[in-house]
C-alpha positions as CSV (number, residue, x, y, z in Angstrom):
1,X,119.3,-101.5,62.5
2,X,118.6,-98.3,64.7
3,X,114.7,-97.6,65.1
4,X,114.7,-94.7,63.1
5,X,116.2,-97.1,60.4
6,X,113.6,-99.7,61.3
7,X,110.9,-96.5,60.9
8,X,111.9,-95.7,58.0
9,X,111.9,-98.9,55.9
10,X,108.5,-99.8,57.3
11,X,107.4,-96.3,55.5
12,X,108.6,-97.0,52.6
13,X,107.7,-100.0,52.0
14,X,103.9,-99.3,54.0
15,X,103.7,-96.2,50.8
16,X,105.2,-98.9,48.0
17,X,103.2,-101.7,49.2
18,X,99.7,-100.5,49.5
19,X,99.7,-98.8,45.9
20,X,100.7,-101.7,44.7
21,X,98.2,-104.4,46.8
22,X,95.2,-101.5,45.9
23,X,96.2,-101.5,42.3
24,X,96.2,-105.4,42.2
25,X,93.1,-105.7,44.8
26,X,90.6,-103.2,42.8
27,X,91.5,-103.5,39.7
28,X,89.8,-107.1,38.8
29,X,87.8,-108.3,36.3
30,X,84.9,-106.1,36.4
31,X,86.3,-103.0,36.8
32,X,89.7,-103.9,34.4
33,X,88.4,-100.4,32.4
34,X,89.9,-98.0,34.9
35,X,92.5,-97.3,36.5
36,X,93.2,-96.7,40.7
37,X,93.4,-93.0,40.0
38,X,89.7,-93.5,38.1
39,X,88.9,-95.4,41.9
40,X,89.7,-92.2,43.7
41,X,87.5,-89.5,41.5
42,X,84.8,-92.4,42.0
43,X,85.6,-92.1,45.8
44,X,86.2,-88.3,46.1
45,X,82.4,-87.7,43.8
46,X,80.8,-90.6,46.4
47,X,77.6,-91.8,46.8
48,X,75.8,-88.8,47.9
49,X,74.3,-85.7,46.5
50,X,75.8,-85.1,43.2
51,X,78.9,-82.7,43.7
52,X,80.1,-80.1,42.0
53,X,83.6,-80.7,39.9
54,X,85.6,-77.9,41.5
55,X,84.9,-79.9,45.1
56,X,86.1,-82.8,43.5
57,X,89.0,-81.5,42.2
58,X,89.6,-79.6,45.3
59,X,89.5,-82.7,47.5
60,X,91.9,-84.7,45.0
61,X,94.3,-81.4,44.6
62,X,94.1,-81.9,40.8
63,X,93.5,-79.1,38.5
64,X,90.3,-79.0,36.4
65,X,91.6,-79.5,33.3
66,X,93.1,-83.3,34.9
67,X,89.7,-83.6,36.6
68,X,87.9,-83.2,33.0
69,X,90.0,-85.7,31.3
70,X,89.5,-87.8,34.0
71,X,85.4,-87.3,34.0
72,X,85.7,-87.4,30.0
73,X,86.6,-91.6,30.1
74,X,84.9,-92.3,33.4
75,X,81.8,-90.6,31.8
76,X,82.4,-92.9,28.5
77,X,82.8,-95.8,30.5
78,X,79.5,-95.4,32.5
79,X,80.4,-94.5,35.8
80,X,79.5,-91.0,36.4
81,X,76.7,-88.5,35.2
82,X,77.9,-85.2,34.5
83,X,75.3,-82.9,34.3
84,X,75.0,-78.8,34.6
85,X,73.7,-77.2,37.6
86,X,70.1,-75.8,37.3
87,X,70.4,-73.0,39.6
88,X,74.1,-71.8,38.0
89,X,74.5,-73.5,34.5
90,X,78.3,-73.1,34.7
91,X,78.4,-75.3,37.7
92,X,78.8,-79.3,36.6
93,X,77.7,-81.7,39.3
94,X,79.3,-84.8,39.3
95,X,77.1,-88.4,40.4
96,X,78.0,-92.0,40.1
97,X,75.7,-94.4,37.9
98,X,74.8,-97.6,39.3
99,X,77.7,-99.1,38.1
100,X,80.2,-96.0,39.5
101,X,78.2,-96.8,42.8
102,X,79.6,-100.8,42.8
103,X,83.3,-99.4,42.1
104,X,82.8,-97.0,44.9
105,X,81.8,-99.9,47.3
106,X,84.6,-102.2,45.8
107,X,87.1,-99.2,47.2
108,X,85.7,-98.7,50.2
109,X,85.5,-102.5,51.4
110,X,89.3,-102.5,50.3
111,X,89.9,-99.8,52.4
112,X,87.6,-100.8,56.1
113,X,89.4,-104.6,55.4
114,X,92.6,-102.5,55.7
115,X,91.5,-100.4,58.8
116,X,90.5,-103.5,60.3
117,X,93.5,-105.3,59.6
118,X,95.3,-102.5,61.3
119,X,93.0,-101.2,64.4
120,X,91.9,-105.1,65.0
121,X,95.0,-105.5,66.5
122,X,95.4,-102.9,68.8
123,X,94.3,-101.0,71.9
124,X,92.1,-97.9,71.9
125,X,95.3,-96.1,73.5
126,X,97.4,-97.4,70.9
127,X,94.6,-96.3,68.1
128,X,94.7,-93.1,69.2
129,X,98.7,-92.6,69.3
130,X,99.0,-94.4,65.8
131,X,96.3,-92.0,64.7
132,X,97.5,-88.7,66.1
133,X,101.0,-90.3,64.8
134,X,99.7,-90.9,61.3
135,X,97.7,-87.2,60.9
136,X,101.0,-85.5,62.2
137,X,103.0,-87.3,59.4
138,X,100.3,-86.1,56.7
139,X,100.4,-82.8,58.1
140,X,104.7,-82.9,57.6
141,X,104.4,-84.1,54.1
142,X,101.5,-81.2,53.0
143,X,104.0,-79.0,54.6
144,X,107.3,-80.6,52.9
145,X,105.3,-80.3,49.8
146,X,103.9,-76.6,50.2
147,X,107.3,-76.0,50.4
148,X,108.3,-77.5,47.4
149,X,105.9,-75.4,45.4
């Protein structure tokens, strides 16, 4: 198999593979109520200041009427506050609950024991060309995609 070939199959499968280990690794017991795609609004509102949903939605590239419906069962389930905006009262800020603060850790740890699985293993030079190799990639499938649209 040529190394292009080789490249190729690894990307595949690295794409395939990690939905499916995330799916398997957040989704356990405790947080069987939502979904992966639930995990990343959790991670995208984070554990800071509450943010408002057209950030959110922004940083997800999702419309707002997804984000909404999204918000609507995360909200039900008890894992965000939605709440309007004193100073503009057609702003809604987005915050995790207590609860939407333990998914939002979950995620995250799944995420560093990845990085660390990875980076653990390699040189700073060879962090930095993986990176910079990784970023160019993203920055060929936004543009693939743009494209598309």
């Amino acid at each position: 198999m040529s190394l292009d070939q080789t490249l190729n199959t690894l990307l595949v499968s690295l794409f395939r593979d990690i939905l499916d280990i995330e799916e398997g690794s957040l989704i356990t017991e405790e947080y069987r109520d939502i979904t992966v795609n639930d995990m990343h609004v959790i991670e995208a509102i984070g554990i800071s200041e509450p943010k408002p949903s057209s950030v959110v939605a922004k940083k997800l590239d999702i419309t707002m009427g997804t984000l909404t419906k999204a918000i609507d069962g995360l909200t039900n389930k008890l894992y965000v506050n939605r709440e309007r905006s004193t100073e503009d009262k057609r702003v809604v800020l987005l915050s995790l609950t207590e609860k939407g603060k333990r998914a939002f850790h979950h995620h995250a740890t799944f995420h560093q024991n990845m990085i660390d699985a990875v980076m653990g293993q390699l040189d700073e030079e060879e962090r930095v060309v993986l990176t910079k190799s990784l970023e160019d990639l993203i920055k060929y499938l936004k543009a693939f995609g743009e494209d598309k649209h």
